[in-house]
N, C-alpha and C positions, 0 to 999 in steps of 0.2 A: 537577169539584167535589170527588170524594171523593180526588184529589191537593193537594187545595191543602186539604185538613182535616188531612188528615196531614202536611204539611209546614206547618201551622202549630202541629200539636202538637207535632212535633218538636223544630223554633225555641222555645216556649213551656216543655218538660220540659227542654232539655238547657240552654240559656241560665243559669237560676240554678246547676245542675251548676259549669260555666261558669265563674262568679264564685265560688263555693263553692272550685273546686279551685286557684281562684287566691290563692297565699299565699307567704310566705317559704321562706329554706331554714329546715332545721332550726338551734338555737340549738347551737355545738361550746364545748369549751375556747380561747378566742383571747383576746389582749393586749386589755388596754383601746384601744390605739392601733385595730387592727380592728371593734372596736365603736363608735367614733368614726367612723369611714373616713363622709366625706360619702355619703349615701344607703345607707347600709349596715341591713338590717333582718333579724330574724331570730324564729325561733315553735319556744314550748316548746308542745309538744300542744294547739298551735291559740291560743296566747296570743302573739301578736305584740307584738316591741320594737323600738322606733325613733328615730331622733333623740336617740342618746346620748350625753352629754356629763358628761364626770366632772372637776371643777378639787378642788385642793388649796392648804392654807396651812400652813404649817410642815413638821415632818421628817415627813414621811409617802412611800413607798414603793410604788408601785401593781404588783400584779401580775398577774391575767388576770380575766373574766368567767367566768363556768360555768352551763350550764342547770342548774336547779334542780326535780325533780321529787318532791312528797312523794303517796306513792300511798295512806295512810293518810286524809289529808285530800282527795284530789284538791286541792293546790293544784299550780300550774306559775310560776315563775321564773327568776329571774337571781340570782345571789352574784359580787360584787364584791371577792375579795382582795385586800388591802393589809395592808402594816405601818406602823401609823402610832404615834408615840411623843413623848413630853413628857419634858423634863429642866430643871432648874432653876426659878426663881422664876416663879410664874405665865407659865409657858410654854405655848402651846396649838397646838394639830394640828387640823386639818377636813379634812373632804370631804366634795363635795356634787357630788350626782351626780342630772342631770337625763333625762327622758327619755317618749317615749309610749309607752301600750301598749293594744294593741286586741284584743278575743275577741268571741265571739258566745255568751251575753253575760256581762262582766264583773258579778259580784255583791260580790266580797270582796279586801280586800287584809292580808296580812300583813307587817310590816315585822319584821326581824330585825336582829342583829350582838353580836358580842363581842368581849370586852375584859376587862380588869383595871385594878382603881384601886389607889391606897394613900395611907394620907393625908388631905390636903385634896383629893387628886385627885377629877377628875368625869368622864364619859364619857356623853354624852347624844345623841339622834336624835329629827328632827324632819322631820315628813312632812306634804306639802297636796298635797289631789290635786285636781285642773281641777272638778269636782262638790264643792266646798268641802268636803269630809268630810278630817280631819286625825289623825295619829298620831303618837304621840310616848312617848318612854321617857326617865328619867330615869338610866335606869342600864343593861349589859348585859342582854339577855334577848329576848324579843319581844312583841307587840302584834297586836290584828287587829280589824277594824271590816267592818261586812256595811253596803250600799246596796243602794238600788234599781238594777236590772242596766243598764246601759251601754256603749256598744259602744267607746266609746275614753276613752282617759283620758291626759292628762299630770300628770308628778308630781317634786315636786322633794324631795330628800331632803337632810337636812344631820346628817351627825355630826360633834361636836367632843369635842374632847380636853383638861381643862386640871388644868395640874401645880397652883392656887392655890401656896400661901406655903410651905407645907411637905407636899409630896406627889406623887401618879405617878399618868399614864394612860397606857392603851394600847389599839389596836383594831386588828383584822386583821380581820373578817368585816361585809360589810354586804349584805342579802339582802332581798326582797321578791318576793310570790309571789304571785297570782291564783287565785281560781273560778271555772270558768263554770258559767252555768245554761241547761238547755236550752232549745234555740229551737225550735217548731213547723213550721219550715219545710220541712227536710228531709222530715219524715213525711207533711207534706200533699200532698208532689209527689206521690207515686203513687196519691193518690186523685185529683187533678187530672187523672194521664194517664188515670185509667179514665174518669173524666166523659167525656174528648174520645175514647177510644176509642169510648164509648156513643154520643155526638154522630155522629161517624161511621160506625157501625151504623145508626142511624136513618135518618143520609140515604142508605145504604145500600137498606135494606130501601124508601124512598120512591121512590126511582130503579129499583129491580125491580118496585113497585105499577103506576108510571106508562106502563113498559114494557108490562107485560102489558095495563093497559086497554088501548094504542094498538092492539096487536093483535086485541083484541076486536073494538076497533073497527073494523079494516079486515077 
């Protein structure tokens, strides 16, 4: 009996461990093409991204992904390099870059990017995330909106570029970053294992009770 308490406490305390330690690699410097790669996923300090997909319209230039860590806010992301650029008569540039991301648990997103206008030029970013909450900027700069915490999210983001009638855009930074808040779970394991340590002390100490009557008895 008191083999099969502990080997169910065991299975019971290391199991979540278990799925806890199961996670991406860490997020490096690599090509967008890398980050696209089918099934390819990767986690800035427990903030997992997935299913990335970046398209483009006009003269825009892609250059690599980068973890994104700001240690002032605790936020963790991804920054998306490119040089994307407008020239002549209401000419425009986009990218849109889709993708999921999961933590335990997600409470906040920041969207970022910049650029320079001149002109009638415009340079704008628009953001929907799978929990219908949306960001958006009208110009260079960034933005940030706090939810109710969530374990995954998909989110599609669209920057565009446009020269209008007489004017200039340009953008090379597009970035997006995460909170998490903490989860309860971790800390309740070890009061869980002392429960079933206790559990098995008792039936411990009933299995020594039971012992000693029998001897009485005979």
């Amino acid at each position: 009996m008191r083999k099969q308490l502990l080997a169910s406490a065991a299975a019971l305390i290391t199991t979540p461990f278990m799925a806890l330690a199961a996670s991406a690699s860490p997020c490096v410097s690599e090509s967008v093409s890398v980050y696209e790669a089918p099934g390819f996923s990767c986690t800035v300090d427990g903030v997992t991204f997935s299913s990335i997909s970046v398209n483009t319209i006009g003269l825009v230039t892609l250059g690599n992904f980068t973890p994104v860590i700001n240690s002032t806010s605790t936020e963790f992301g991804l920054e998306l390099n490119y040089a994307a650029n407008t020239n002549g008569f209401n000419t425009a540039a986009d990218v849109a870059w889709s993708y999921d991301v999961s933590g335990n648990l997600l409470d906040d997103a920041v969207a970022v990017f910049s650029g320079t206008t001149t002109g009638t030029g415009t340079s704008t970013l628009s953001e929907t995330l799978s929990n219908n909450v949306t960001l958006a900027l009208n110009s260079p700069g960034s933005t940030s909106v706090t939810f109710s915490p969530i374990a995954s999210l998909s989110v599609i983001k669209d920057q565009n570029d446009f020269s209008g009638t007489s004017g200039s855009a340009e953008s090379s930074i597009l970035e997006n970053e995460f909170s998490l808040t903490s989860t309860p779970i971790p800390a309740a394991l070890p009061l869980f294992a002392t429960g079933l340590v206790g559990l098995w002390g008792m039936g411990k100490r009933k299995s020594k009770k039971s012992k000693q009557n029998t001897a009485l008895a005979t």
